[in-house]
C-alpha positions as CSV (number, residue, x, y, z in Angstrom):
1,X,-2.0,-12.5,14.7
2,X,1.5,-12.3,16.0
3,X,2.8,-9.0,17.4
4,X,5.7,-9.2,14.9
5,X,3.2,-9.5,11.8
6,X,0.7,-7.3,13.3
7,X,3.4,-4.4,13.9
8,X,4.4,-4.9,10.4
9,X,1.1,-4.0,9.6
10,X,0.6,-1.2,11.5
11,X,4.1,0.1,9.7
12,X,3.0,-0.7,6.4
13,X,-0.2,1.1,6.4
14,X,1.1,4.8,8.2
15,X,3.3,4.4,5.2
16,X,1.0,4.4,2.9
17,X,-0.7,7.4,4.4
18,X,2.4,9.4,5.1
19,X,3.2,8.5,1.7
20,X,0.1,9.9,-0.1
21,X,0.4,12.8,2.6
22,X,3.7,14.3,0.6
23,X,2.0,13.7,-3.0
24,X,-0.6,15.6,-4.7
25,X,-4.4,14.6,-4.0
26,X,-4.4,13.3,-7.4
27,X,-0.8,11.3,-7.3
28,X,-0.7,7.7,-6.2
29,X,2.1,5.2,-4.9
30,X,2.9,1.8,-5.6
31,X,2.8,-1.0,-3.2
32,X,6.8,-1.3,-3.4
33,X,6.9,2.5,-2.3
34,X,5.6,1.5,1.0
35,X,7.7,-1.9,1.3
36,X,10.3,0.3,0.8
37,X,9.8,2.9,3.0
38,X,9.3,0.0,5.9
39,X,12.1,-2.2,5.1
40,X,15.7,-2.0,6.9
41,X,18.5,-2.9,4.8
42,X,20.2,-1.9,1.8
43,X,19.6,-4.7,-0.5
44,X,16.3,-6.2,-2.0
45,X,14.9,-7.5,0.8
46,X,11.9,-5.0,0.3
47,X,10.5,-7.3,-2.3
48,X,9.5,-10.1,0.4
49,X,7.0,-7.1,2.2
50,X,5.5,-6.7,-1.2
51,X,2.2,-8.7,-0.7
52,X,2.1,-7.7,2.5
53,X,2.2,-3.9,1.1
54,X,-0.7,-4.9,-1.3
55,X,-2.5,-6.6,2.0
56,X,-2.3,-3.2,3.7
57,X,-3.3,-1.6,1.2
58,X,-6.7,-3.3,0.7
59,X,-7.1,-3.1,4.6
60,X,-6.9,0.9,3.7
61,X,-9.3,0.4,1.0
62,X,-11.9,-1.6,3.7
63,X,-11.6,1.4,6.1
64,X,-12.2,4.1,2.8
65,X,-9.1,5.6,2.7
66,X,-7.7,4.7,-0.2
67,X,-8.0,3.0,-3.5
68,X,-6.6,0.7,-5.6
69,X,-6.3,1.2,-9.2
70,X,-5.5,-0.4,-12.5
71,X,-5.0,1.7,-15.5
72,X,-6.3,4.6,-13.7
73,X,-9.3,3.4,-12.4
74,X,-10.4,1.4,-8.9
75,X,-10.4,-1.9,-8.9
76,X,-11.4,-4.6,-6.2
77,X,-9.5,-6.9,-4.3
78,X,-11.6,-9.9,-6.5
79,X,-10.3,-8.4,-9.8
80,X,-6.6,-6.9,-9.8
81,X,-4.2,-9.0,-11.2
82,X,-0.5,-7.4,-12.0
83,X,0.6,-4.1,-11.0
84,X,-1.6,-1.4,-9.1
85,X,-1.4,1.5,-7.7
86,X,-2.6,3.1,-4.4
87,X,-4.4,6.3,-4.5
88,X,-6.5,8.6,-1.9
89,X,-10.2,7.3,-2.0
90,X,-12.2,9.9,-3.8
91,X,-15.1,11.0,-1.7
């Protein structure tokens, strides 16, 4: 992977976590919170890191520390089609 896409990465998963980190245990996030959070501009350029948000989110979810959810409950990778949401794995 290149260092550019791999850094990217890297960005978009701390933001997940830092995200989570200011929310409630039972709150969740969306994947555009985190492209937002990473992306530098002032326009709508966050929506291009959108599968790549959802990408690092499931990398999360392969680790166990978070989970992905559709109408409130997990879902996996195989499954989710439309919106989900990112939540703190429940242990």
């Amino acid at each position: 992977m290149e260092d550019s896409a791999r850094q990217l990465d890297q960005r978009l998963e701390k933001a997940i976590m830092s995200l989570l980190a200011r929310r409630a245990d039972t709150s969740s996030i969306c994947p555009s919170d985190a492209a937002r959070a990473v992306y530098e501009g002032d326009d709508e350029g966050w929506r291009a890191l959108m599968e790549p948000a959802r990408r690092a989110a499931w990398r999360l979810v392969n680790d166990g520390e978070v989970e992905v959810t559709q109408g409130g409950r997990p879902v996996d990778e195989t499954e989710a089609r439309g919106p989900v949401r990112i939540r703190r794995a429940r242990r």
